[in-house]
N, C-alpha and C positions, 0 to 999 in steps of 0.2 A: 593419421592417428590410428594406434592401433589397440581392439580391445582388450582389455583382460580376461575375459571366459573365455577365449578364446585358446585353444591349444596352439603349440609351436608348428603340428604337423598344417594347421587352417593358419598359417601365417604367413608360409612360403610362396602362395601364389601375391598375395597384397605385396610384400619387399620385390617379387620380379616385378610387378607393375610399376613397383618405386624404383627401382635400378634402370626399367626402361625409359621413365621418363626421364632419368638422371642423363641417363647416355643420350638421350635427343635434345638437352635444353641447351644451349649455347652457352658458354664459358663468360663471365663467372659465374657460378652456382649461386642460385639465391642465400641470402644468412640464411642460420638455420634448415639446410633441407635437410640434414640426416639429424635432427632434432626430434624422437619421436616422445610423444605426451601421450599416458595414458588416459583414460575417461573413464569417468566414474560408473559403476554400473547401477542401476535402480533395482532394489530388491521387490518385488510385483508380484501378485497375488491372484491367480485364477481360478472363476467357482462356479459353479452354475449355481440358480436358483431353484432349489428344492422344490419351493412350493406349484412349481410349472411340470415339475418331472410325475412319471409314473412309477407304480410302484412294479419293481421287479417282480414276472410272472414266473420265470422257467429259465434254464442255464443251462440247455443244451446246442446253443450256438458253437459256432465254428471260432476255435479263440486265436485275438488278431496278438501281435507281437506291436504292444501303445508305447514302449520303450519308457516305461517305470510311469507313465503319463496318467491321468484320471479319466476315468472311462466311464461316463453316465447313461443313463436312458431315456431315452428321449420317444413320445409319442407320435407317430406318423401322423402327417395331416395338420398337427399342432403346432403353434407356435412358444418359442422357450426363451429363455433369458440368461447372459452369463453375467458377473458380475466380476469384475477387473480392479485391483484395489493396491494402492502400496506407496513406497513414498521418495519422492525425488529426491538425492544427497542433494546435499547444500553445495560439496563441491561443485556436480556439476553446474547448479543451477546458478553460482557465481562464476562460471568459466564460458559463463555464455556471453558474445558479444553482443547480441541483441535481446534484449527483454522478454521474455515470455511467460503468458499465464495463464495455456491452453493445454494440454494434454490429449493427444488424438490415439487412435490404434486402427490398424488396416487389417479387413477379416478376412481371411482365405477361405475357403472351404472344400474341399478334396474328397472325393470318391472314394474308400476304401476297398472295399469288397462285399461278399455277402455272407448272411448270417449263418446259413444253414449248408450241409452238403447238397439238399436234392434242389438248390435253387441255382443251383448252377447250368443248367439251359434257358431260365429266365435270363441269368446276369449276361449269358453269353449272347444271347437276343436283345439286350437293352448296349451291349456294348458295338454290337453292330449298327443297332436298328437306332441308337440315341448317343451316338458317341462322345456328342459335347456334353452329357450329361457326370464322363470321367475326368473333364477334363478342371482344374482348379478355377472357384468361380472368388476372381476380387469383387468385396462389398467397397463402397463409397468411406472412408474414415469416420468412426466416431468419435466425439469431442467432449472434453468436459473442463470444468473449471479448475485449474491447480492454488488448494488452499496456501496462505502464506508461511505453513509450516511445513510446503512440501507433498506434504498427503492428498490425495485426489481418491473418492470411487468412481467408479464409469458404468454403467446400466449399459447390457449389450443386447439390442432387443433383434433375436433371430427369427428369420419369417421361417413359417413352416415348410418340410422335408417332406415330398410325398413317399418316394422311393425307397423302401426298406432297405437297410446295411447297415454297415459302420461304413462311419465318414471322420475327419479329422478336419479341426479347426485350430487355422495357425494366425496371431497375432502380433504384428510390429507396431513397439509401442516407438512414439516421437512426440514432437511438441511442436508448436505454431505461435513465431513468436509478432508483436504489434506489427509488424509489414504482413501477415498473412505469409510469412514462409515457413516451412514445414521442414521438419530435421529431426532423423531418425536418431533414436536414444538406446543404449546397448542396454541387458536386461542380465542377470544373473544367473538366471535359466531361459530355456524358449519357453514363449508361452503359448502353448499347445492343447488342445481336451479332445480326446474322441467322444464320440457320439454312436450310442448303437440305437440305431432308429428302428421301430416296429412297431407295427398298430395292437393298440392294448386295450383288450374292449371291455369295461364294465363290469 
């Protein structure tokens, strides 16, 4: 199955993976193997919650390249909340062979870089001296109930950042249907937010 966001140049490696296994399965070809169906994409909504943020002090940070993405601020030490919101087509939700009325999302978290020019002997000290600290950290899935119109919010409750930067949080949404299995759901944009973390004091 192959998505629709997706461009033709992100198509070519998935069709040689399909050609490979074509050339490896034994004669006759199953029905349908060059039968491809498109999947519906979910239109999806990410936000942080205002009332957890700080209020912007100064804007002379080092500016990162968030690729048109939303870029909030976030208080060091603190903990913040996003909020994930939007609504299942019906397509796909009848093209499902097994039942479902979970909605999960898996949170990455990644190391950007740092805020300022002169903090660059710290970052270069934290990235020898704490390396896993660059490296992407997966959270456990958060879960929520999918209404029967489709529509779902999801409360994303983030523990606090000690480490001053920007960081980037990336989200794959899927669904988890009555056997507890889990199955990733394509999206219409990625769902992405930087974070520029720094302690904001009073």
């Amino acid at each position: 199955q192959v998505e629709k966001s997706k461009d033709g140049l992100l198509h070519a490696p998935e069709l040689l993976n399909l050609l490979d296994t074509l050339l490896r399965c034994p004669s006759p070809f199953p029905p349908g193997f060059f039968h491809i169906m498109s999947i519906a994409c979910s239109c999806i909504n990410l936000s942080a919650d205002t009332g957890l943020l700080p209020k912007k002090k100064n804007d002379d940070h080092i500016p990162i390249d968030t690729n048109r993405a939303e870029c909030v601020d976030v208080t060091s030490g603190l903990p913040f909340k996003l909020i994930l919101s939007g609504i299942i087509p019906e397509e796909f939700i009848r093209s499902a062979d097994v039942e479902f009325n979970q909605i999960i999302a898996v949170k990455t978290l990644q190391y950007e870089g740092q805020l300022y020019e002169d903090d660059d002997a710290e970052d270069t000290h934290s990235e020898h001296g704490n390396g896993g600290l660059n490296l992407p950290i997966r959270h456990e899935p958060f879960s929520t109930t999918l209404q029967p119109c489709g529509q779902f919010i999801m409360p994303i409750l983030c523990e606090p950042i000690v480490r001053e930067g920007f960081y980037r949080i990336e989200l794959k949404l899927g669904c988890r249907d009555v056997r507890c299995t889990e199955w990733a759901m394509p999206t219409t944009t990625p769902l992405e937010i930087f974070l520029r973390v720094e302690y904001y004091s009073e």
